[in-house]
DRENDO-1510 file (C-alpha; in Angstrom, 1 decimal, always signed):
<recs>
REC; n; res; u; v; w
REC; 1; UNK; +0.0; +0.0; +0.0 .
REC; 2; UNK; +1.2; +3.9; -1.1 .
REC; 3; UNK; -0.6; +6.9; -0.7 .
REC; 4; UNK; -0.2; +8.8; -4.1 .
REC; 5; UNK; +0.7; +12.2; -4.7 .
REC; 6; UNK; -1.7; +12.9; -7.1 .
REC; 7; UNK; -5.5; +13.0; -5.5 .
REC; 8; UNK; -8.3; +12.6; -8.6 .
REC; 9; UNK; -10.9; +15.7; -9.1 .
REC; 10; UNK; -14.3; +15.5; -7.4 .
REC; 11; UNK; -15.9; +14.8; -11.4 .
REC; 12; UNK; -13.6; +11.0; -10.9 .
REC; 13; UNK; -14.5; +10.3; -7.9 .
REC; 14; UNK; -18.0; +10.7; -8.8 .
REC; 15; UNK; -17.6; +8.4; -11.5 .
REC; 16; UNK; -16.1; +5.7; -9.6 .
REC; 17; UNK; -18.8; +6.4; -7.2 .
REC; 18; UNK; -21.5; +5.4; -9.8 .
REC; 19; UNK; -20.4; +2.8; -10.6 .
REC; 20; UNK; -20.3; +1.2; -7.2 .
REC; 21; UNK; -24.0; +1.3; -7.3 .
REC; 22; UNK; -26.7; -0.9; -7.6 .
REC; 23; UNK; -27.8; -1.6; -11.4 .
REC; 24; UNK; -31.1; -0.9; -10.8 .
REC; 25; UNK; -30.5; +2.7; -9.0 .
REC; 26; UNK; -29.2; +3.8; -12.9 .
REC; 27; UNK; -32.2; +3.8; -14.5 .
REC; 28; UNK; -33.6; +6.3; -11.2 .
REC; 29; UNK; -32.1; +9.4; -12.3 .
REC; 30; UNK; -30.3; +11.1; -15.0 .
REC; 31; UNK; -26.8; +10.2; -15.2 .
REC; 32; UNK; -25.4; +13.8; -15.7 .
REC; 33; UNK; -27.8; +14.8; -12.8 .
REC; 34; UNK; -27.0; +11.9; -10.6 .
REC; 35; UNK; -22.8; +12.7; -11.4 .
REC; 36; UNK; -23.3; +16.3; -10.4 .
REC; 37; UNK; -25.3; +15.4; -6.9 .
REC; 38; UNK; -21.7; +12.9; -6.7 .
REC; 39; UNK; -19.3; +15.1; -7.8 .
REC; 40; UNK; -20.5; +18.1; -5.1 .
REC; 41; UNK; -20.6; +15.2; -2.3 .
REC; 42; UNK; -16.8; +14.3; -3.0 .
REC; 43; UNK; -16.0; +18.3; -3.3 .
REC; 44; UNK; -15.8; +17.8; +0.9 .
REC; 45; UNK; -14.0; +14.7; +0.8 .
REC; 46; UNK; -11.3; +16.7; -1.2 .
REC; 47; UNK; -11.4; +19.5; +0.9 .
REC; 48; UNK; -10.6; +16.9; +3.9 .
REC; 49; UNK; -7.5; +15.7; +1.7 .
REC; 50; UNK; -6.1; +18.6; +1.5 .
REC; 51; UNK; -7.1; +21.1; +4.2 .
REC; 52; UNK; -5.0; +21.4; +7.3 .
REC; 53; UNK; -7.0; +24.3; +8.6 .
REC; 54; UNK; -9.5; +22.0; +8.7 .
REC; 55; UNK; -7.6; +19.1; +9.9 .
REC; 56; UNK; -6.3; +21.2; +12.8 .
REC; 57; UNK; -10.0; +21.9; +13.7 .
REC; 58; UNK; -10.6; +18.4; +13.8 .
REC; 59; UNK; -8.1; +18.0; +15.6 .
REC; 60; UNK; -8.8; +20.3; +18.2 .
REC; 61; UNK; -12.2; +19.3; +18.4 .
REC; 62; UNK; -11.4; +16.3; +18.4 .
REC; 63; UNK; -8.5; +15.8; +21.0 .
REC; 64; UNK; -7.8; +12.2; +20.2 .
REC; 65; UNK; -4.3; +12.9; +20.4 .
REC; 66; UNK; -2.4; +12.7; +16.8 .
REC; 67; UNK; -1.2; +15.9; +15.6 .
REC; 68; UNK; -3.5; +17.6; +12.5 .
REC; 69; UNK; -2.0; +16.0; +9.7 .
REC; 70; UNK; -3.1; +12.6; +10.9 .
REC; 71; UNK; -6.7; +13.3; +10.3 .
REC; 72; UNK; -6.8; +14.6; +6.8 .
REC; 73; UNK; -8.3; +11.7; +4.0 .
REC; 74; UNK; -6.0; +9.9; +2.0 .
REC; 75; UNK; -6.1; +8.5; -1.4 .
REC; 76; UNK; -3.9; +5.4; -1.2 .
REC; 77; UNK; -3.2; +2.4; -3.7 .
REC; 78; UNK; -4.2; -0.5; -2.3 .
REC; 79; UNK; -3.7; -3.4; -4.9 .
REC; 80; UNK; -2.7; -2.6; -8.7 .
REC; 81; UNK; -5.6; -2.2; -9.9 .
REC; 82; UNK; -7.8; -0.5; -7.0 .
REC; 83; UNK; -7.5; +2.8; -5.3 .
REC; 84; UNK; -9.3; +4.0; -2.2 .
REC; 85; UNK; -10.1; +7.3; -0.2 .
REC; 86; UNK; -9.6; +6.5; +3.3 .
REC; 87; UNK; -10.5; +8.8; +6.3 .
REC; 88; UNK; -10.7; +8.6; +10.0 .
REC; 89; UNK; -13.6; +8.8; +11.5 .
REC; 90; UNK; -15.2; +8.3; +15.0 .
REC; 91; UNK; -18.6; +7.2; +15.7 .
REC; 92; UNK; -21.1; +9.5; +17.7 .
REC; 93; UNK; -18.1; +11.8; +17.6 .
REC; 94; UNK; -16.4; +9.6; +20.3 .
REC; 95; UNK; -13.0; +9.5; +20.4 .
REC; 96; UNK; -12.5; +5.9; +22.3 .
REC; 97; UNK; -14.6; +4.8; +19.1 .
REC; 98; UNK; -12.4; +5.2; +15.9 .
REC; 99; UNK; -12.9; +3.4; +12.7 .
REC; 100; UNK; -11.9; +3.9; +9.2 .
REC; 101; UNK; -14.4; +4.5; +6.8 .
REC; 102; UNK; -13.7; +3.8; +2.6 .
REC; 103; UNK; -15.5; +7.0; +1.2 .
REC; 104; UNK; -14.5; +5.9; -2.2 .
REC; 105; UNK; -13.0; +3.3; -4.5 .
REC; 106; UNK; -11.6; +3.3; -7.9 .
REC; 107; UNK; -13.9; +0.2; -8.8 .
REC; 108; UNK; -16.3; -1.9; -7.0 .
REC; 109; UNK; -14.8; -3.6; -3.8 .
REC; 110; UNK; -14.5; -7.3; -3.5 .
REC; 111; UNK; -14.4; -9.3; -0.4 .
REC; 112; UNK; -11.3; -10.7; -1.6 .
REC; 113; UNK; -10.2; -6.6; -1.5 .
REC; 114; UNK; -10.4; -6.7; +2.7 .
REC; 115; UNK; -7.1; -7.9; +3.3 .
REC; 116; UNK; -4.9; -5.6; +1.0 .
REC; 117; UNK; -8.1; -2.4; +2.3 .
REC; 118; UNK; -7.1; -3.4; +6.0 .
REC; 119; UNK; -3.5; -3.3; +5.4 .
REC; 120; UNK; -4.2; +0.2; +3.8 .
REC; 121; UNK; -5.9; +1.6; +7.1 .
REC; 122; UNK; -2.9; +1.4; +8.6 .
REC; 123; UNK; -1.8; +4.4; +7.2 .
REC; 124; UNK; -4.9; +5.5; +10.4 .
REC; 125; UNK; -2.6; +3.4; +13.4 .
REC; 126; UNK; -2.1; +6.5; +15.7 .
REC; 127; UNK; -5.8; +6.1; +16.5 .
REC; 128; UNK; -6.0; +2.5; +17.1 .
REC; 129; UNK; -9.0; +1.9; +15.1 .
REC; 130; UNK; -10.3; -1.5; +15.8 .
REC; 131; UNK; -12.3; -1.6; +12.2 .
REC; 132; UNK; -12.9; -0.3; +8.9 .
REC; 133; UNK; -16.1; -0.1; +7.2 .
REC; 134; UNK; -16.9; -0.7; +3.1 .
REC; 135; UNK; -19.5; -0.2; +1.3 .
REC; 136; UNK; -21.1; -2.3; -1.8 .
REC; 137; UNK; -24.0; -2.9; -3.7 .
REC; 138; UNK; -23.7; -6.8; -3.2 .
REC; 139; UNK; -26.6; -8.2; -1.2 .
REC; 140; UNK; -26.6; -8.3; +2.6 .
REC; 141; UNK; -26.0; -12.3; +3.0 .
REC; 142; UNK; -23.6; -12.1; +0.3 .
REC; 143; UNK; -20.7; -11.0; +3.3 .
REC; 144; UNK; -22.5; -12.9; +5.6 .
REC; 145; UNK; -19.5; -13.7; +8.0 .
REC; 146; UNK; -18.9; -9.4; +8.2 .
REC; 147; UNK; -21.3; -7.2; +10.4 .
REC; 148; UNK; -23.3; -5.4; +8.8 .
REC; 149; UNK; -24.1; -1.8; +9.5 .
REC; 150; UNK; -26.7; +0.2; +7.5 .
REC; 151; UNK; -28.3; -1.0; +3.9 .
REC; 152; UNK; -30.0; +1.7; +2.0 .
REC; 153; UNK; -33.8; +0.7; +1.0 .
REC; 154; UNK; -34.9; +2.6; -1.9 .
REC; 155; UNK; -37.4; +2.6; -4.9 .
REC; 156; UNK; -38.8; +5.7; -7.2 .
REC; 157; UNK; -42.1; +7.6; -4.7 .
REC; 158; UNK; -44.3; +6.6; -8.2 .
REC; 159; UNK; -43.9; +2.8; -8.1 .
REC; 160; UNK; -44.5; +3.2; -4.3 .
REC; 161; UNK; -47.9; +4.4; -4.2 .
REC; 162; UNK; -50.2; +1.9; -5.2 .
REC; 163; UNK; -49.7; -0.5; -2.1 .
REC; 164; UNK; -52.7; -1.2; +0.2 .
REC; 165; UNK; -53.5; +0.8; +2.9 .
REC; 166; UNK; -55.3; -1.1; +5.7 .
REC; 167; UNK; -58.6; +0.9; +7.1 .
REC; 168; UNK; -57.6; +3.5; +10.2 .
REC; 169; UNK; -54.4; +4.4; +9.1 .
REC; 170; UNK; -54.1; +8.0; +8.0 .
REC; 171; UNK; -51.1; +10.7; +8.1 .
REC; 172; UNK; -51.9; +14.4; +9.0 .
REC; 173; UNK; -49.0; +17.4; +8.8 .
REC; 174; UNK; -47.1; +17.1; +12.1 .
REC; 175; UNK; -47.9; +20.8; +13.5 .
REC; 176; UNK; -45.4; +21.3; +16.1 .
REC; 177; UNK; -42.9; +19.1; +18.8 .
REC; 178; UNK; -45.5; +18.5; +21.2 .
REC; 179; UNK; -45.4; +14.6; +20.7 .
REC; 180; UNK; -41.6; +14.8; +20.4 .
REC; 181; UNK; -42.0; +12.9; +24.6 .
REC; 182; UNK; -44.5; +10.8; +23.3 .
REC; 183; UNK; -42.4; +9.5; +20.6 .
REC; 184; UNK; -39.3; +9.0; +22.8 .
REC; 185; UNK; -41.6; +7.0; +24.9 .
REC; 186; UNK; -42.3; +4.5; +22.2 .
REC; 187; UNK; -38.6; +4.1; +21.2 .
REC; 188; UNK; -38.0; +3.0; +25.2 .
REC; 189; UNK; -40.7; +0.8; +24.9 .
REC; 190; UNK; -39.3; -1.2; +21.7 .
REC; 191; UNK; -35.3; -0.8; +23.6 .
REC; 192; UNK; -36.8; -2.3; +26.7 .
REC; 193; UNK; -38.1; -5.5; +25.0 .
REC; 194; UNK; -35.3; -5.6; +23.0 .
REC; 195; UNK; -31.8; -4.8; +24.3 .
REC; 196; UNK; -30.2; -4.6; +20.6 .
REC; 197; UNK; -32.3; -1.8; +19.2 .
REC; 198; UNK; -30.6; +0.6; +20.9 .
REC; 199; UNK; -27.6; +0.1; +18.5 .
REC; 200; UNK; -29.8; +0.3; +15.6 .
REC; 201; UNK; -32.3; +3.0; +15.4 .
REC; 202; UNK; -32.9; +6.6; +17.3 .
REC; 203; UNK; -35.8; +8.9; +17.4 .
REC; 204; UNK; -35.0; +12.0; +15.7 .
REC; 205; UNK; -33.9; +14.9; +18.2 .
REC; 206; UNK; -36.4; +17.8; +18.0 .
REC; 207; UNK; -34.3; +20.2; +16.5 .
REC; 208; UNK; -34.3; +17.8; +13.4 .
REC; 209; UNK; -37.9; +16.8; +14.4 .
REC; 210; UNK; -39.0; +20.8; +13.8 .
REC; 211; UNK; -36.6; +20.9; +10.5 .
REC; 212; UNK; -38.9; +18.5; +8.5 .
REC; 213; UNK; -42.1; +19.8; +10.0 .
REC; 214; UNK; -40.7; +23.3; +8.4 .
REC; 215; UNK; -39.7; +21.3; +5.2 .
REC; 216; UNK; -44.1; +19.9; +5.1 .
REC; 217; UNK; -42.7; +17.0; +5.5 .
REC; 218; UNK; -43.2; +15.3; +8.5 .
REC; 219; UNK; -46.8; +13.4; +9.5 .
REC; 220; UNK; -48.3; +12.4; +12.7 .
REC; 221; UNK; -49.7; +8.9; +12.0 .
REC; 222; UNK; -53.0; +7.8; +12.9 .
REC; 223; UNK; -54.1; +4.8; +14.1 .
REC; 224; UNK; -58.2; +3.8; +14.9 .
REC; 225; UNK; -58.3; +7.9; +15.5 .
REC; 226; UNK; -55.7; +8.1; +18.1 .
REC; 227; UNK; -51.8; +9.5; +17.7 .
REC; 228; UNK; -49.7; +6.3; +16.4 .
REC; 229; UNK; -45.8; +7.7; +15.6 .
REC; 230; UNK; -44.8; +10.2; +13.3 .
REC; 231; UNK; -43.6; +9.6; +9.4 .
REC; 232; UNK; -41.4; +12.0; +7.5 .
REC; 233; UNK; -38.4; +12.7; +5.2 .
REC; 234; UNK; -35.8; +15.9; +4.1 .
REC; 235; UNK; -35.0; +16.1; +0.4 .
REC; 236; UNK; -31.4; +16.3; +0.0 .
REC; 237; UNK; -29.5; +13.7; -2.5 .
REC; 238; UNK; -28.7; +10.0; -1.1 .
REC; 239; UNK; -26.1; +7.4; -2.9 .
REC; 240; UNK; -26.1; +10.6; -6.1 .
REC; 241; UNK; -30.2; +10.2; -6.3 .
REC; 242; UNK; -32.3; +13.1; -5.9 .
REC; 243; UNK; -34.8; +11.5; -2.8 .
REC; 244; UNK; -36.8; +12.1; +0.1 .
REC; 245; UNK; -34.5; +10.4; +3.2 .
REC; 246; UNK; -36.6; +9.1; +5.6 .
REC; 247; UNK; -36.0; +10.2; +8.9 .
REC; 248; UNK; -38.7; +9.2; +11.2 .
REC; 249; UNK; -40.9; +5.7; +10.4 .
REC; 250; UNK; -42.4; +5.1; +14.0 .
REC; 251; UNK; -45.2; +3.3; +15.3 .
REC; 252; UNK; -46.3; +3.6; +19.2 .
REC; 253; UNK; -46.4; +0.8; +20.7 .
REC; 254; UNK; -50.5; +0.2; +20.9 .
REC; 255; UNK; -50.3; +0.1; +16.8 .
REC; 256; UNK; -47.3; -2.4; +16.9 .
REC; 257; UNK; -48.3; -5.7; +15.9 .
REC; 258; UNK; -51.2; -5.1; +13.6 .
REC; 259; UNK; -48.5; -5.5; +10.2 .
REC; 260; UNK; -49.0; -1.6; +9.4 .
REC; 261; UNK; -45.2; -1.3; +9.1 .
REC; 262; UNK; -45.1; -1.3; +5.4 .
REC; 263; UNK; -47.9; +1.1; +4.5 .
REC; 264; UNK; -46.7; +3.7; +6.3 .
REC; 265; UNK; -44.2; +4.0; +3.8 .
REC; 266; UNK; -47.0; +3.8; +1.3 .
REC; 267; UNK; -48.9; +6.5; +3.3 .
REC; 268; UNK; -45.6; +8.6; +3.3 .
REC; 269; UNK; -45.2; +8.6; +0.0 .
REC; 270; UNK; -48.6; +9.4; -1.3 .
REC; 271; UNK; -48.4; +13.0; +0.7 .
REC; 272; UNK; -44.8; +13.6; -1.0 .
REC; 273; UNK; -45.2; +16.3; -3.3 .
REC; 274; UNK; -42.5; +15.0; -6.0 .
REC; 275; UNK; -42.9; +11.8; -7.9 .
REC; 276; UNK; -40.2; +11.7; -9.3 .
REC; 277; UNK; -38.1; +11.7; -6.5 .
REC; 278; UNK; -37.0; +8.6; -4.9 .
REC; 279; UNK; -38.0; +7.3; -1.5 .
REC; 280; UNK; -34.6; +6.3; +0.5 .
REC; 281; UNK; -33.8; +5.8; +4.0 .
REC; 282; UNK; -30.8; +3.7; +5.9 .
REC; 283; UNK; -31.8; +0.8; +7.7 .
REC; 284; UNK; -29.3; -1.0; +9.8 .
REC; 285; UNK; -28.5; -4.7; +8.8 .
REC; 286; UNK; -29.9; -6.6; +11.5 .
REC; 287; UNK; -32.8; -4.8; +12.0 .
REC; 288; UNK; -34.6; -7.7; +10.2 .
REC; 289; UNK; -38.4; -6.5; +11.1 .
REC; 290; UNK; -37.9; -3.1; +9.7 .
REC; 291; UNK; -36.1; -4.5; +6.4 .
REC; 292; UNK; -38.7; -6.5; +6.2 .
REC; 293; UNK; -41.8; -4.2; +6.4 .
REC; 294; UNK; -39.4; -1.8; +4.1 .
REC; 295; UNK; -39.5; -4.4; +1.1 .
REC; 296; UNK; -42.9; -5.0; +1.8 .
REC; 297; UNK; -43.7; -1.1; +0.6 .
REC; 298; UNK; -41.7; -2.1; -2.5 .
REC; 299; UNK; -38.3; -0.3; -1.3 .
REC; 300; UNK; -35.5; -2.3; -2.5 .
REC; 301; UNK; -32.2; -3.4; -0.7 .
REC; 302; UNK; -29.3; -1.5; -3.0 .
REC; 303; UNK; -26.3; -2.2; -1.3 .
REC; 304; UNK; -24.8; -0.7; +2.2 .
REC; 305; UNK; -21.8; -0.7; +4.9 .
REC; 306; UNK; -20.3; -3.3; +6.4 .
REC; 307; UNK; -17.5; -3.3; +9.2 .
REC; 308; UNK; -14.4; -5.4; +9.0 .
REC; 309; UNK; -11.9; -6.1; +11.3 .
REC; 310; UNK; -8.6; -4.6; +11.3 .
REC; 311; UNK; -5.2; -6.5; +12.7 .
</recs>
């Protein structure tokens, strides 16, 4: 492994970006459109290349003890015939949890490509990162002996909307953060009966909460007339598409159990006001009963992160 001198434009790395992505995401947006959402995404993973003004923020901020220089990105060569951009990163902003995280790749990774991609993290050793983390398009039992973190669900809002909706379920605009308690109250309940979920899923805070209700897009959900959770999205670009990213899909828990999972996806997405757009959210890996209402609504598993263990 080398780390090169000369770092590809943003406009490359979008490229190689695109085609790390799930065949049938291409036919979900224009290409030139999809590259440009790409090539201003990588714009910042540039700027953390090359910027030790901003490395020595990080750094500051940071206080994990290396010296600036040790957190900007680097483009390394990891095998002759793949590249990667490598950065540090920490997870919740904690410094005792380092990993290093493969923003990009000059083609499609392999999982023959983890040895020679964990010998590259090195270059990260200062911080002691226990793992790195990969993404592909490759399906989530394909790796099966990695953990997985987050898998990106995803279909078009127009092939979204024509699933059943059962009787009693309706969506209204979420007016303010009054049920924000409420809400937290229904993730404890699902955390208490089981330990794991936690790890895998948060309530919104209400700052973010109160940006999609400003944004029209966040619903309270209805269930038999009485508040049931709260469904919403932001529009900003995911994996190059232009999307609504879920944010919130939440039942309380007296509307758990009744299989409503999935059509509150279909719910959300009739009240979207674009569709064209695409639908697209992060799920984590083992959260098997929200994958599974998520590919009931028609979303479609098109690819996501998985961790691997460095030496």
């Amino acid at each position: 492994m080398t780390t090169t001198d000369t770092l590809p434009g943003a406009a490359e790395l979008a490229a190689f970006t695109l085609a790390a992505q799930h065949p049938a995401t291409h036919d979900w947006l224009d290409r030139a459109a999809r590259l440009g959402h790409l090539t201003d995404e990588h714009e910042f993973d540039l700027q953390l290349a090359t910027d030790l003004d901003l490395a020595a923020r990080r750094a500051e901020f940071l206080n994990a003890g290396p010296a600036a220089p040790a957190y900007l990105n680097r483009w390394v060569t990891v095998s002759a015939d793949l590249h990667a951009m490598l950065s540090i990163r920490f997870e919740g902003l904690d410094v005792t949890k380092p990993f290093v995280d493969i923003s990009v790749t000059s083609r499609p990774v392999t999982r023959a490509d983890l040895p020679a991609l964990a010998d590259a993290a090195r270059v990260y050793a200062a911080f002691h990162p226990p793992r790195l983390r990969v993404w592909s398009a490759a399906p989530l039992n394909d790796w099966a002996d990695l953990d997985p973190d987050r898998r990106v669900l995803a279909a078009p809002v127009a092939d979204l909307r024509g699933h059943p909706v059962p009787d009693g379920l309706t969506l209204t605009p979420t007016p303010d953060t009054s049920r924000h308690a409420d809400a937290q109250a229904a993730y404890d309940a699902v955390d208490a009966a089981h330990p794991h979920h936690p790890h895998e899923a948060r309530l919104l805070s209400a700052e973010d909460l109160q940006e999609c209700i400003d944004a029209g897009t966040m619903f309270d959900v209805h269930w038999r007339g009485e508040w049931a959770g709260y469904a919403g999205t932001l529009a900003h670009p995911q994996l190059g598409l232009d999307a609504q990213v879920v944010q919130e899909l939440l039942l309380a828990p007296h509307a758990r159990g009744h299989g409503l999972g999935a059509a509150l996806s279909t719910l959300l997405v009739r009240h979207l006001p674009d569709p064209a757009q695409v639908l697209s959210g992060t799920i984590h890996g083992r959260n098997r009963g929200a994958l599974t209402a998520a590919a009931r609504a028609g979303r479609r598993d098109v690819g996501g992160w998985w961790w691997a263990p460095l030496p």
